[in-house]
Backbone bond lengths (Angstrom), bond angles and torsions (degrees), N, CA, C in turn:
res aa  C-N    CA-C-N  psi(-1)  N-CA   C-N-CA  omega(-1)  CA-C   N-CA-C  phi
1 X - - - 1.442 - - 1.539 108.70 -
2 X 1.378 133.51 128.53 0.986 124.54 144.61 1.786 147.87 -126.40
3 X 0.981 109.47 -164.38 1.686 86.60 -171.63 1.610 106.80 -131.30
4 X 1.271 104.10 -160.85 1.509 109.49 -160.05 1.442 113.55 -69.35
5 X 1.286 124.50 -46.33 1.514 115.21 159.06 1.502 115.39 -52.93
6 X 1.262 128.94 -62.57 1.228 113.91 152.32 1.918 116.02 15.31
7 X 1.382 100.67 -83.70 1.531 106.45 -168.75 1.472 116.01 -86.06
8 X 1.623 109.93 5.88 1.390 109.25 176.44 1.530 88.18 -78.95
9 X 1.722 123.60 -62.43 1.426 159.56 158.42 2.110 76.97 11.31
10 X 1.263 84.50 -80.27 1.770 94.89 -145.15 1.888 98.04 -75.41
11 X 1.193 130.32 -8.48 1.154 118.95 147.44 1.817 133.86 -83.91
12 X 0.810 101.32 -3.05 1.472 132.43 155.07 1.415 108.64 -43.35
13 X 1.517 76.60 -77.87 1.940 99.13 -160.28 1.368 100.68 -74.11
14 X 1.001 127.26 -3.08 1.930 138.75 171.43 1.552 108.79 -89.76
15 X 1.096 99.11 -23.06 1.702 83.50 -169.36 1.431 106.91 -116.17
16 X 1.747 119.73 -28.32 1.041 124.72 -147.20 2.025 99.90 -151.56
17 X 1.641 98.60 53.37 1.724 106.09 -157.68 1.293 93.72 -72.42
18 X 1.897 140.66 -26.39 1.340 130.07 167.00 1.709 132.23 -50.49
19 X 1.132 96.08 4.20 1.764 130.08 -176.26 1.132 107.31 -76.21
20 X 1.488 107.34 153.63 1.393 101.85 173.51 1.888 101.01 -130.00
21 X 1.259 119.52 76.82 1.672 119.66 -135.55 1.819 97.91 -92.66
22 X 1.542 118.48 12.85 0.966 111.80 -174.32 1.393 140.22 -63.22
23 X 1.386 98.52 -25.20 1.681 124.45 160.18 0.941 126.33 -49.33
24 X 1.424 122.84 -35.25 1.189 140.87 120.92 1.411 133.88 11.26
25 X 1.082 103.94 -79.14 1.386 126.83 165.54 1.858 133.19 -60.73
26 X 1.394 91.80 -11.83 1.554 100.50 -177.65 2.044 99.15 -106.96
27 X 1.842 92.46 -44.78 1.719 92.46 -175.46 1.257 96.37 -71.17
28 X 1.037 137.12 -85.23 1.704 159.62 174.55 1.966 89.78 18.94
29 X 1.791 88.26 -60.55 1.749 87.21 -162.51 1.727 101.76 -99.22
30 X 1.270 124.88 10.42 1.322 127.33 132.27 1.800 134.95 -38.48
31 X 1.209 83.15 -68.23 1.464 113.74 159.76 1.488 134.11 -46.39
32 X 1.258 106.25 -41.32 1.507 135.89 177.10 1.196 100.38 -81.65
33 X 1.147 136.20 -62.82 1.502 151.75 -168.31 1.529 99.11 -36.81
34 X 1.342 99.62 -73.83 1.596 127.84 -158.71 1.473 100.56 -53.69
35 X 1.423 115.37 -51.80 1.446 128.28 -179.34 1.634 106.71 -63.00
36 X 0.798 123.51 -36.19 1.910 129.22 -167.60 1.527 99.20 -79.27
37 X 1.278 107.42 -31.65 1.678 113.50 -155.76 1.650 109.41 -94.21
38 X 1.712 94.48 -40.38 0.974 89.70 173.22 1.843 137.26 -91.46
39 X 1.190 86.37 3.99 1.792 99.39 166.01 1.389 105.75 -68.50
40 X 1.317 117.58 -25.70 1.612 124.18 -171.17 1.718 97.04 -85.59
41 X 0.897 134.30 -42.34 1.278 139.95 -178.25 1.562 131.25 -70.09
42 X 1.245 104.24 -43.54 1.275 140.35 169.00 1.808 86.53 -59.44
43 X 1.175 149.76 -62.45 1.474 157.31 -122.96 1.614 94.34 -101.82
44 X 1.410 128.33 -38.30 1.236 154.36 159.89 1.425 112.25 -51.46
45 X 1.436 114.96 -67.68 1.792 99.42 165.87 1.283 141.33 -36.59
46 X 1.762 78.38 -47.52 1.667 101.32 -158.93 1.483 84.37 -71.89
47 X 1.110 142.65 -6.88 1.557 100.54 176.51 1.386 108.24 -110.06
48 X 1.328 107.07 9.28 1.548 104.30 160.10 1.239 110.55 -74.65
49 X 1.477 121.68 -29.44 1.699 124.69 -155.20 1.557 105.84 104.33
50 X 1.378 124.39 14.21 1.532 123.54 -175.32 1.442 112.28 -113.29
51 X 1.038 107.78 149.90 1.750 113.77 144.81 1.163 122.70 -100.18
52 X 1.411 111.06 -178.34 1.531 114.99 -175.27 1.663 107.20 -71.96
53 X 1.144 129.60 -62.45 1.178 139.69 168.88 2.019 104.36 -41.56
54 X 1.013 139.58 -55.63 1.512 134.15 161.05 1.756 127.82 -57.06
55 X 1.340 104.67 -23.04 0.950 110.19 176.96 1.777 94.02 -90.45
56 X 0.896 134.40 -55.58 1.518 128.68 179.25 1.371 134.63 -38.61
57 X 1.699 108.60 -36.47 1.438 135.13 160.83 1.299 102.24 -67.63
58 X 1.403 139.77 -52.51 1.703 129.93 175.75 1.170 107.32 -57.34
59 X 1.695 121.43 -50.98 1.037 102.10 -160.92 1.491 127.04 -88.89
60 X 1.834 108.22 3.11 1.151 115.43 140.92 1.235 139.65 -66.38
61 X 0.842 137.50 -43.86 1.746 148.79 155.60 1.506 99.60 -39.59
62 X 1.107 111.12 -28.14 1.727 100.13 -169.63 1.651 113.51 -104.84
63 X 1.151 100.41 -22.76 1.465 90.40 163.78 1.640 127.00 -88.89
64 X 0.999 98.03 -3.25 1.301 121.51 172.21 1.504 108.08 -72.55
65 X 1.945 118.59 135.20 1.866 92.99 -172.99 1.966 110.29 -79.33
66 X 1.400 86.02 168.89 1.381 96.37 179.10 1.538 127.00 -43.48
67 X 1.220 145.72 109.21 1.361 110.01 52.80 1.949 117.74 -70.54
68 X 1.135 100.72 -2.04 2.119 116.24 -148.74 1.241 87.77 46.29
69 X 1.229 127.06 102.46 1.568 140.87 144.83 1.340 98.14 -151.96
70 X 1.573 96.77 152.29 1.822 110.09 -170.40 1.988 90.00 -155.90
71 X 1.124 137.56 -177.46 1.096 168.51 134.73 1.505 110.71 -44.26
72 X 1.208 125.49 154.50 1.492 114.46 179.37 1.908 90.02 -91.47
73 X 1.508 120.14 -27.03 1.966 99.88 -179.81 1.481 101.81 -62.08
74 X 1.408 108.50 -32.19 1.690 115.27 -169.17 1.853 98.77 -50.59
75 X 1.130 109.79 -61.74 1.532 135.15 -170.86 1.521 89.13 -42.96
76 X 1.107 103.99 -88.65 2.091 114.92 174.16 1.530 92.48 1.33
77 X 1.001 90.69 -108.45 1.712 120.00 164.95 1.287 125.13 25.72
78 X 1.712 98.80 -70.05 1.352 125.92 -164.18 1.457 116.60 -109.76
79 X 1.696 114.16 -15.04 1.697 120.19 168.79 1.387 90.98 -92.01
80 X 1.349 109.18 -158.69 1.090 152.49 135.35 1.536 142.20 -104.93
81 X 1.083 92.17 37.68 2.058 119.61 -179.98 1.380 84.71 -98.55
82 X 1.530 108.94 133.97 1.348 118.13 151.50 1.475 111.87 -62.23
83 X 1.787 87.18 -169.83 1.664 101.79 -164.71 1.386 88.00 -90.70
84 X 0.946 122.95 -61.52 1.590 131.61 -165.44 1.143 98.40 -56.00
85 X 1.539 152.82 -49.03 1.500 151.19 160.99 1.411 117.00 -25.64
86 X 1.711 105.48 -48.75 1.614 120.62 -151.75 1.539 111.62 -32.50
87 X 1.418 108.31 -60.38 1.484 134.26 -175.05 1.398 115.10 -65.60
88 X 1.128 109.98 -33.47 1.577 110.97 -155.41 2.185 78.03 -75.25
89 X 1.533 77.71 -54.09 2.007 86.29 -158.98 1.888 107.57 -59.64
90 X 1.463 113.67 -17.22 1.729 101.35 167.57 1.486 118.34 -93.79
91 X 1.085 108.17 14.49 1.354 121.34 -171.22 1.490 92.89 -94.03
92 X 1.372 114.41 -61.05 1.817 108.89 -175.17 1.471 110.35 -83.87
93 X 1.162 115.02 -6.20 1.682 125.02 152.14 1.237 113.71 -52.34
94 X 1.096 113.40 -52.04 1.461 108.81 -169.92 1.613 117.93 -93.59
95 X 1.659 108.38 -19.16 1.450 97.02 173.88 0.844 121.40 -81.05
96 X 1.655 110.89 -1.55 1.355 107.28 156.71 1.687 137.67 -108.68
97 X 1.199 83.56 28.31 1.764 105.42 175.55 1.272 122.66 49.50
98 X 1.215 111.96 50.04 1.689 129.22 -178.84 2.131 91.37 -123.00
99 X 1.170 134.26 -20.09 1.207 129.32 165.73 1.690 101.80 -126.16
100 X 1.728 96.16 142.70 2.073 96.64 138.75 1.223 122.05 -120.24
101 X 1.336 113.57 -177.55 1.798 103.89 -170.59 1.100 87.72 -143.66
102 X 1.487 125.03 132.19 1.933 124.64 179.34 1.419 96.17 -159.66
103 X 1.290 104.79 149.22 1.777 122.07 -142.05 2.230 63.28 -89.32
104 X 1.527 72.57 164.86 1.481 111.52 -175.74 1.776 101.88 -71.59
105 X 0.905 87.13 120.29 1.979 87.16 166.76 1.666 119.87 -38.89
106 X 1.292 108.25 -59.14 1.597 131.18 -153.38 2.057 97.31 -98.89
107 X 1.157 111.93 -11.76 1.484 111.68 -158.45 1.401 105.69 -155.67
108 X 1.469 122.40 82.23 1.609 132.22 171.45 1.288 109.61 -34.30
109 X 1.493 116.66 -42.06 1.784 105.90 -168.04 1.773 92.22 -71.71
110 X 1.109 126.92 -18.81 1.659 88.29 -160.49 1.600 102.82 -119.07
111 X 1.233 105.01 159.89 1.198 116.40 -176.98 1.617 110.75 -131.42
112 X 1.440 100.17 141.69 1.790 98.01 -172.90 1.466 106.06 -114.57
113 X 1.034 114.26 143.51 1.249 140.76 151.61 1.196 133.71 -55.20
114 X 1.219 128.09 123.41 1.787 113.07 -152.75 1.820 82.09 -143.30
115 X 1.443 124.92 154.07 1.299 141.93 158.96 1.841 99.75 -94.88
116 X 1.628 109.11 106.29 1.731 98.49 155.05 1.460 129.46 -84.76
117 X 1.083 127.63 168.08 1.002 131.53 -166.59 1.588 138.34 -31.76
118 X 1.599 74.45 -59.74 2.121 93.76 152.22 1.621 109.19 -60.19
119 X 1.273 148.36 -31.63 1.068 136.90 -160.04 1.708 80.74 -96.90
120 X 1.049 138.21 -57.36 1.053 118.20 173.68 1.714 134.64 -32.39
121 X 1.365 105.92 -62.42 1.539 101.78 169.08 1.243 122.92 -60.51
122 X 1.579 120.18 -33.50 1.596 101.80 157.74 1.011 143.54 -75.09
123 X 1.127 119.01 18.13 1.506 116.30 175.23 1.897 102.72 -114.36
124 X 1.161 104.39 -25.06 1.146 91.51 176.75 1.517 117.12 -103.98
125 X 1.387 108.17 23.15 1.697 112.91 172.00 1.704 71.43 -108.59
126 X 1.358 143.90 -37.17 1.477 115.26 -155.66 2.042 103.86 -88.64
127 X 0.904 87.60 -21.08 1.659 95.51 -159.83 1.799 95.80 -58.44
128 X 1.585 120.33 -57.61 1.581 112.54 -161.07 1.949 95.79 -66.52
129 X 0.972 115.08 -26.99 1.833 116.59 157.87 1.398 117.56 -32.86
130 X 1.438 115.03 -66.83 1.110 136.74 165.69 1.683 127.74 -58.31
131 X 1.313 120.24 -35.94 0.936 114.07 137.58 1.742 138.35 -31.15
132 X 1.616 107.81 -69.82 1.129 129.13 -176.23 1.711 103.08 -44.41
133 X 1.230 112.88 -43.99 1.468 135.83 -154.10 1.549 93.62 -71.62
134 X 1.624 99.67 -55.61 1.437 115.13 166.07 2.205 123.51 -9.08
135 X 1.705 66.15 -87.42 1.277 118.62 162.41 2.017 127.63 -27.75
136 X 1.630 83.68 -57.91 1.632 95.58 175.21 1.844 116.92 -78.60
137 X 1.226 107.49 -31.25 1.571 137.83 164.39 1.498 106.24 -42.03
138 X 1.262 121.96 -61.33 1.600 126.26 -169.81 1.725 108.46 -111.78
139 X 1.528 122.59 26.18 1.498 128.05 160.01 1.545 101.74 -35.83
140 X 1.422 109.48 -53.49 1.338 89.96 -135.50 1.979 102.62 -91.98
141 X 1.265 99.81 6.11 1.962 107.43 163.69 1.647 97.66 -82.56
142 X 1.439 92.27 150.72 1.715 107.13 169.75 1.681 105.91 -88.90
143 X 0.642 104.13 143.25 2.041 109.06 164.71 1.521 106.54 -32.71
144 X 1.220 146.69 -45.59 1.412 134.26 165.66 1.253 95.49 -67.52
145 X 1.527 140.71 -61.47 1.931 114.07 -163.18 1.440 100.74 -54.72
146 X 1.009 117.72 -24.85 1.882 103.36 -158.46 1.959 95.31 -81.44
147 X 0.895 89.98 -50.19 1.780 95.24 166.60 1.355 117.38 -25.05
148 X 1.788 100.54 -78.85 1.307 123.04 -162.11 1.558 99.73 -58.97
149 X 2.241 127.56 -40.51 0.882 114.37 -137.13 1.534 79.12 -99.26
150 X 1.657 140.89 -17.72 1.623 129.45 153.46 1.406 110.01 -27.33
151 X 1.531 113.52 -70.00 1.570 107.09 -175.48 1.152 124.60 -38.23
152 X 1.265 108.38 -72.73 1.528 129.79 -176.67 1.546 103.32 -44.36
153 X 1.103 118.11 -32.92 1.694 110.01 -179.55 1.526 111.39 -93.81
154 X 1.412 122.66 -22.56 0.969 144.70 157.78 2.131 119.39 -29.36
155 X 1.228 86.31 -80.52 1.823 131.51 151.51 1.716 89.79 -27.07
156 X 0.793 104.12 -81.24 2.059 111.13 -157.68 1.532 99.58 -84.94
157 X 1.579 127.38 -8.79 1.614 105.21 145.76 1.259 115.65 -74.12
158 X 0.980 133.72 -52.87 1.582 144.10 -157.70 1.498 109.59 -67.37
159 X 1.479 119.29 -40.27 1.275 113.39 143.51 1.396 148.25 -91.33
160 X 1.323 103.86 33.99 1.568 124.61 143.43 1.525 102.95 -130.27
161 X 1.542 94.89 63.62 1.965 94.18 162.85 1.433 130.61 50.83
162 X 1.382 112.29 10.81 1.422 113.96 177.00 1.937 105.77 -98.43
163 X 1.189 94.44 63.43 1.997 93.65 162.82 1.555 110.46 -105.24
164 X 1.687 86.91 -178.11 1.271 111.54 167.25 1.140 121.73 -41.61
165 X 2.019 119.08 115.54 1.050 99.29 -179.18 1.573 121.42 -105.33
């Protein structure tokens, strides 16, 4: 069986055989992945009322222990919301009263981020959803591919600078 890189793969090697197009083959279906998967995911928010980027900010705050409040650099940090996003996305967080934001007692510059109550129950009525979604996404790996293919992706963040921060 093969798939759509696959036939990028072998038109490649048809047109352009001094190539070395194998990279190809790992980003190509990187790329693909993310896009296929995440139409499925994306479909899952939305019927919470989320996006990926809103759902990421809850579900940071929430795994985080109680109070779930962090800093919006903390947030940076610890989602995957850009910087340039940060604001725009706690802004409609909060007008819709799933976050508040209140300057720091002890420290004027900072302001924390808190999950209320309502932001609480939605994320955790949306999250085991998301799971499932998870879940239905990677059927078709056995418990060792999903393993093996964590590492391996694991491996190739960390060496493009994605560690512990």
């Amino acid at each position: 069986m093969t798939d759509h890189v696959d036939r990028v793969l072998a038109q490649w090697a048809a047109q352009r055989p001094d190539l070395d197009v194998s990279p190809m083959a790992v980003l190509g279906r990187l790329a693909r992945a993310n896009r296929l998967t995440g139409a499925s995911m994306d479909k899952t928010f939305a019927a919470h009322g989320l996006d990926r980027p809103s759902f990421d900010v809850l579900a940071t705050l929430r795994r985080n222990n109680p109070p779930h409040r962090l800093t919006p650099a903390e947030l940076m940090r610890s989602s995957m919301v850009t910087s340039g996003a940060i604001t725009q996305r706690l802004d409609r967080l909060q007008s819709r009263g799933l976050i508040t934001r209140e300057p720091s007692p002890t420290d004027g510059r900072v302001v924390h981020v808190q999950l209320t109550p309502e932001g609480k129950a939605l994320i955790d009525q949306a999250l085991p959803d998301h799971l499932a979604t998870e879940e239905y996404l990677l059927a078709a790996l056995t418990p060792a591919q999903r393993t093996d293919l964590a590492a391996i992706l694991r491996t190739l963040l960390i060496s493009l600078g994605d560690s512990v921060f």
